[in-house]
N, C-alpha and C positions, 0 to 999 in steps of 0.2 A: 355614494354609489358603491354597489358592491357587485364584485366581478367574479362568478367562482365557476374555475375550470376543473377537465380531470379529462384524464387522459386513457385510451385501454390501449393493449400494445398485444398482439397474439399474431402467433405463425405457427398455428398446428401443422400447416401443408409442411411437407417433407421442401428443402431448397434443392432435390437435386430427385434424377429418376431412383436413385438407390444412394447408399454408402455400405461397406463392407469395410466396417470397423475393424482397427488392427490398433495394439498396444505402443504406439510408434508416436512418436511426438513428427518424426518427417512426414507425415503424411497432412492432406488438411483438413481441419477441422468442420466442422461441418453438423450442427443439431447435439451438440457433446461429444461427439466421439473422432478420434482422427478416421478419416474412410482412405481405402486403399485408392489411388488413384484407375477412376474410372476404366482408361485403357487398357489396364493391365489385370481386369477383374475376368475371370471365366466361370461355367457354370459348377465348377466344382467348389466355387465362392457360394454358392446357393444348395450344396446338398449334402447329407448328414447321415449320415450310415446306423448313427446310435440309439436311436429310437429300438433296434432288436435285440438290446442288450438293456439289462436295467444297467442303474446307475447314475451318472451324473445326470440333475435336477434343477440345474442354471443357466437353462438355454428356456427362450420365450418358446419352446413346444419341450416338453418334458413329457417322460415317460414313468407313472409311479404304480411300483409295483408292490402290493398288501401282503401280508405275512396273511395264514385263517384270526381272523376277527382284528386284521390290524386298521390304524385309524391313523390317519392324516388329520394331526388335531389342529380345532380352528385356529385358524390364522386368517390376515388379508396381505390383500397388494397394494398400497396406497397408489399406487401409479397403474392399475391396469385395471382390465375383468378378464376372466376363465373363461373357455369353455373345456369342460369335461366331455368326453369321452369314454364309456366303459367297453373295453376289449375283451376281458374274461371275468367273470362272477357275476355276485351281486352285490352292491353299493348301495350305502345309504349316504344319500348328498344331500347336502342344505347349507342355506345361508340366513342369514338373521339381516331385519333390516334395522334403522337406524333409531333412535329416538324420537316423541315417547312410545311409539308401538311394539316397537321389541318383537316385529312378529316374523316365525320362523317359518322358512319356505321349504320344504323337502321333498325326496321324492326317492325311491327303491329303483337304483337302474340295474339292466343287464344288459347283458353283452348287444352293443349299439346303441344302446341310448344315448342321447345326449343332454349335459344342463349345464346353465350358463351362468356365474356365479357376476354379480354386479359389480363395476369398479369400486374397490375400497370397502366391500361389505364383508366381516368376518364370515365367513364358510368351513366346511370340513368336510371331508371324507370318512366312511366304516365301511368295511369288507363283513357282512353280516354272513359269509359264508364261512363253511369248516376246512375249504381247499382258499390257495392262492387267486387271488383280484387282481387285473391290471388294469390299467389306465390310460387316457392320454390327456394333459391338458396343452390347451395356448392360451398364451398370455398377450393380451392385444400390445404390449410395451417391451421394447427392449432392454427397457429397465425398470420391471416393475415392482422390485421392493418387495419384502416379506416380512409382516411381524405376526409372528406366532405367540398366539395371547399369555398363554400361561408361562414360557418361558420367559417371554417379557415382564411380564407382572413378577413373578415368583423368582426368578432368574438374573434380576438387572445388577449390574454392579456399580456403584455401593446397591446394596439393598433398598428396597421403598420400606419407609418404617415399619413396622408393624402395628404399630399403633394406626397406621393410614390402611393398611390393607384388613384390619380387623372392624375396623367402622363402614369400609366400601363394602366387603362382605359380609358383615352381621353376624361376627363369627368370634366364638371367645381368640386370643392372644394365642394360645397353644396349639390353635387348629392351623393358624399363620406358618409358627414355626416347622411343625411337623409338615409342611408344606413345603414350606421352601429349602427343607433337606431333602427332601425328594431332590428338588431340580440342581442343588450344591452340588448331588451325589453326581449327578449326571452331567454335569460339567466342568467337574475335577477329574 
């Protein structure tokens, strides 16, 4: 006789109406993060003034603002999906779907468009315009993780051989190197 079990264990639902995470070990834990104790939570726990200022880009709603022709190069979230938002210019958005199709989703926004980029699928951003592009994304995850392709790839420390990344690319040895001085330069 043979007996074969298995088990699934999942609690997407939130355990509580909120948490307003704080860097505090006294607080309780609660989905990963310590939460401010309920009582003492107001609504100024819930609102963010920074969205009209560029700059910080590690809050689940971010605000990113294009240089003319700048590019939010691909990356994904392994823990979320986007939605974009364009506020000024014109954007060219897209996301790539998974293997074997490889196929690319894109679309020219302007000011109000919206496009929703899939959990975990590389996307990016372009400001096809000659003036400044802004933005607005959320990220449905309070923690969702960022790996941006080519600094990962090109960028990792130790290095990925070059021997591995000249066979994945189909690219002589030299096109590696002069590559990944590119991203040396930019992280030294």
């Amino acid at each position: 006789m043979i007996i074969w079990s298995v088990a699934y264990a999942s609690d997407p639902d939130p355990l509580q109406d909120f948490c307003v995470a704080l860097d505090e070990s006294k607080a309780g834990f609660v989905n990963g993060n310590f939460c401010k104790n309920p009582l003492l939570v107001t609504a100024d726990d819930f609102f963010y003034s920074g969205l009209r200022n560029a700059g910080n880009t590690s809050n689940p709603v971010v605000r990113i603002d294009f240089a003319p022709n700048g590019l939010n190069a691909p990356h994904s979230h392994p823990r979320a999906a986007e939605v974009l938002t364009c506020l000024e210019g014109t954007l060219y958005a897209g996301f790539i779907s998974t293997n074997p199709q490889h196929r690319l989703f894109a679309k020219i926004l302007h000011e109000g468009d919206v496009f929703v980029f899939p959990w975990g699928l590389i996307h990016f951003q372009l400001n096809l315009g000659k003036t400044k592009a802004r933005a607005m994304a959320a990220l449905s995850s309070q923690n969702p993780g960022i790996i941006t392709i080519a600094n990962t790839i090109f960028g990792s420390n130790p290095p990925v051989p070059t021997e591995v990344l000249s066979k994945a690319f189909q690219v002589d040895k030299w096109v590696i190197d002069h590559i990944e001085k590119q991203f040396q330069s930019e992280n030294n």
